[in-house]
N, C-alpha and C positions, 0 to 999 in steps of 0.2 A: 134457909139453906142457900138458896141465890143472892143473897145480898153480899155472903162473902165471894164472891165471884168475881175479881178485879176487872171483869169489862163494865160490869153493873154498877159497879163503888165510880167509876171513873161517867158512869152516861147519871149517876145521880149528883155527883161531884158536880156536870157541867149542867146541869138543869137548875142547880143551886147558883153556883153563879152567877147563871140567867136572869133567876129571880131576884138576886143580890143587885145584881145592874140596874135590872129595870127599872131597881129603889130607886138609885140614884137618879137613873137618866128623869123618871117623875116627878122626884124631888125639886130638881136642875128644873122642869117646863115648870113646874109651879109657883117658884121663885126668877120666873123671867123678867120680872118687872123690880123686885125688891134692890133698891137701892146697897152697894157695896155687896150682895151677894158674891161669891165663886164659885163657879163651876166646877162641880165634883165628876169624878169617873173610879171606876173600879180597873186592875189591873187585869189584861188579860189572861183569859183561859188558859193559854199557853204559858204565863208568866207563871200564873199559880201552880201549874199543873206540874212543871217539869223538877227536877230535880237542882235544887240549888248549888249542889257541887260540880258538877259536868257530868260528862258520862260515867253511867253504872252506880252513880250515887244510892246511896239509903234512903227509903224514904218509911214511913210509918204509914203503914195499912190500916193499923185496927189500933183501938185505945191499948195501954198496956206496949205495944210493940216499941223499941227502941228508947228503953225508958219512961215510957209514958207519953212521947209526945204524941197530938194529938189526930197530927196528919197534915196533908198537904193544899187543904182548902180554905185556909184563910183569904178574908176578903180585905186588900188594903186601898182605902184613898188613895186615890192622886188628885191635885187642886190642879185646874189651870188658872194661870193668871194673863193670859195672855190676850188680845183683841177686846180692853175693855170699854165699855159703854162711857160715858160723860160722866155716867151716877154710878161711875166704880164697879157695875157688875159683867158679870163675863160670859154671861149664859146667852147660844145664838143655839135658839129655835128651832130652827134649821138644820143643825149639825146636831142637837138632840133628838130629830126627830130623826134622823140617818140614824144611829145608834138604837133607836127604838125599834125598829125596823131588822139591825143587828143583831140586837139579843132577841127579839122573835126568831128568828132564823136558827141561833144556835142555839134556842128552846128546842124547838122542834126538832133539829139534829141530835140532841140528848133523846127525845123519846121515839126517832127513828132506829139510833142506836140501841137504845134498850129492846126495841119490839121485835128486830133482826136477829139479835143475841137470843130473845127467849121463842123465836122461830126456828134456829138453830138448837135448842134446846129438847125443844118438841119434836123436831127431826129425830134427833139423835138418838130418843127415847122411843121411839116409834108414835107417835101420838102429832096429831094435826088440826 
């Protein structure tokens, strides 16, 4: 019953992405050494989330809605190619451990969010 609840779809939307990033940013430390490597990233939360027409745009809720599309959480690549190593690769360390750090953050904001909403819930209902 809560799931269709568009604050819930949105704090589970950003928990996924979390976990989607964090592929990457581990992928990225893992391959710090491998020769010709690229630095991968995921597009932000914001990017995915919002509406790709401007304002008031359509977006799909639920499967089935808007034709079937299937919603607005797709995870896209971005390469960086830029500050590379001697042996071609691009991954600094450093700046993936910043990012790691990042999507813990907006982990945790995803299920702050959600646990305010179903406190709000319990409110509402009489129940604590």
């Amino acid at each position: 019953m809560f799931e269709k609840l568009e604050i819930f779809r949105m704090a589970h939307a950003m928990a996924t992405h979390a976990g989607a990033r964090q592929t990457v940013v581990s992928q990225n430390i893992a391959n710090a050494d491998t020769p010709g490597y690229r630095a991968k990233d995921v597009a932000s939360f914001a990017e995915q989330f919002a509406p790709s027409a401007g304002e008031g745009a359509q977006r799909a809720t639920r499967a089935g809605h808007l034709n079937g599309a299937e919603g607005p959480y797709q995870v896209a690549m971005i390469r960086s190619d830029e500050g590379a190593n001697p042996n071609g690769n691009t991954v600094s360390v450093e700046e993936e451990m910043m990012k790691a750090v990042e999507v813990q953050r907006q982990h945790d904001r995803a299920l702050a969010i959600y646990k305010s909403s179903l406190g709000l819930l319990r409110t509402s209902i009489g129940r604590r």
